[in-house]
N, C-alpha and C positions, 0 to 999 in steps of 0.2 A: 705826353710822354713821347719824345722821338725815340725808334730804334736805330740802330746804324747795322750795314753789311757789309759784311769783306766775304767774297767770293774767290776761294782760291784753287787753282789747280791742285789735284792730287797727286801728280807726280812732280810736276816741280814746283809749287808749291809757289809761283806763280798769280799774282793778282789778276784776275779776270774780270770782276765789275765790284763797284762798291755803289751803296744806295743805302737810304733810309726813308722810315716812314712815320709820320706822325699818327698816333692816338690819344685820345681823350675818353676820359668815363662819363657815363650819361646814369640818369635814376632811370627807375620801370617807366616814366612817362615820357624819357627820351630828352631829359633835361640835362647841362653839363653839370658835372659835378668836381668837385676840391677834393681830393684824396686827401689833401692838406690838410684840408678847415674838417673834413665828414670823417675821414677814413684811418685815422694818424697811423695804425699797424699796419696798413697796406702802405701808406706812403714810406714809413719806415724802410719796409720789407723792402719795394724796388729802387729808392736810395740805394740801401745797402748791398743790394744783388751790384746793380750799375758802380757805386765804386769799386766793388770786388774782381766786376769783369776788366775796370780799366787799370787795373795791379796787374792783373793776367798779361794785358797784352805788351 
């Protein structure tokens, strides 16, 4: 899962940095895991957050 940032000034609203970060899930033992293939209502869920944010902007 990458996240992205926009970092804006509060008065003028102003771009000041943007970045992102990548994540990934692991099991208890530190293993990666597929939200896809293990998780399907978690991968749903941030599909659905992630297209919703990119309608917003």
């Amino acid at each position: 899962m990458t996240l992205e940032y926009t970092v804006l000034d509060k008065e003028t609203g102003a771009i000041r940095c943007v970045g992102e970060s990548r994540h990934c899930f692991l099991t208890r033992d530190g293993k990666p895991v597929s939200l896809k293939r293990n998780y399907i209502e978690m991968d749903r869920a941030f599909r659905e957050y992630s297209e919703q944010s990119q309608k917003e902007e």
